[in-house]
ROFI-719567 format. One record per residue (C-alpha): residue in three letters; x, y, z. Coordinates in nm, 3 decimals, always signed. Last residue first. Example, Ala and Ser with C-alpha at 12.3 -4.5 7.8 and 13.67 -1.06 7.14 Angstrom:
<rs>
R  dovo  c1  c2  c3
R  SER  +1.367  -0.106  +0.714
R  ALA  +1.230  -0.450  +0.780
</rs>
This chain:
<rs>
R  dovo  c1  c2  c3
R  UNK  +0.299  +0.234  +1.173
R  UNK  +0.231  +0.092  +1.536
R  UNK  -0.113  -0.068  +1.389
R  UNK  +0.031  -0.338  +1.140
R  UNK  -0.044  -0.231  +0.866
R  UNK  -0.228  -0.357  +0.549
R  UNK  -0.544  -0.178  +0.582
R  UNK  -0.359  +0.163  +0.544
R  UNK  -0.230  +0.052  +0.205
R  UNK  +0.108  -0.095  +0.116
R  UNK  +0.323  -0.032  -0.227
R  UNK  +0.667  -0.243  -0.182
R  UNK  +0.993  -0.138  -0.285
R  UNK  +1.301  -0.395  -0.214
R  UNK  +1.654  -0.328  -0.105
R  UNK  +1.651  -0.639  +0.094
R  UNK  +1.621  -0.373  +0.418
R  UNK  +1.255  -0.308  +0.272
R  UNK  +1.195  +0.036  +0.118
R  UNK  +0.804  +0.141  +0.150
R  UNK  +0.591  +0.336  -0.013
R  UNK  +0.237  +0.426  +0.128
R  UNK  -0.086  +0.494  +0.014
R  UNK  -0.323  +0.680  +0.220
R  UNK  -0.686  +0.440  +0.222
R  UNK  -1.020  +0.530  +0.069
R  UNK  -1.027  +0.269  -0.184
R  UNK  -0.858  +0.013  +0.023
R  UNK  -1.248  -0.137  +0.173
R  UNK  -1.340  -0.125  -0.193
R  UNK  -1.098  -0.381  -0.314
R  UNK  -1.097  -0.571  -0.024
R  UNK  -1.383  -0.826  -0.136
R  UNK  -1.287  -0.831  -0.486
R  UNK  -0.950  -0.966  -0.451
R  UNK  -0.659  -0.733  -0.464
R  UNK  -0.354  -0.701  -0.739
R  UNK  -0.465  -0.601  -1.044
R  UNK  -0.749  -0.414  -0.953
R  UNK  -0.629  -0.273  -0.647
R  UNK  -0.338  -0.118  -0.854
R  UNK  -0.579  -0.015  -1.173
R  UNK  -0.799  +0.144  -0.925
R  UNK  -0.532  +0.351  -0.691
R  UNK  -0.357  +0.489  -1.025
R  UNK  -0.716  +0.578  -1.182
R  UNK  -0.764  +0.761  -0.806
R  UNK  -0.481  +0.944  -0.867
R  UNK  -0.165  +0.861  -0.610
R  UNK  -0.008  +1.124  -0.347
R  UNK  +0.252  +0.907  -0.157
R  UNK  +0.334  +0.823  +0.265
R  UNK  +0.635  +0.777  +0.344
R  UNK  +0.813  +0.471  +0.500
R  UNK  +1.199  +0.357  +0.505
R  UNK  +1.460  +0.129  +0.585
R  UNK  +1.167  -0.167  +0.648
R  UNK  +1.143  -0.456  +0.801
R  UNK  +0.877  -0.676  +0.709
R  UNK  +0.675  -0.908  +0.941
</rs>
């Protein structure tokens, strides 16, 4: 599990939300994502990661 320095939730287009679930999702999750909040997060490596409802663990 990821720990993370910080979490908000971002405002994406749907074209944004397409080409990123496009690119980076299999077919078979695409669609469930598609109506998920987008979130960014700051890892304590200094890293940014993009993660989708779906993808959390359920005390976020």
């Amino acid at each position: 599990m990821l720990e993370l320095d910080l979490l908000m939730r971002i405002d994406i287009s749907e074209n944004a939300k397409k080409y990123i679930l496009n690119r980076f999702f299999f077919r078979e999750t695409r669609d469930q994502h598609m109506q998920d909040n987008v979130y960014l997060g700051f890892t304590k490596e200094s890293r940014m990661i993009l993660l989708f409802d779906g993808m959390m663990h359920p005390e976020f």
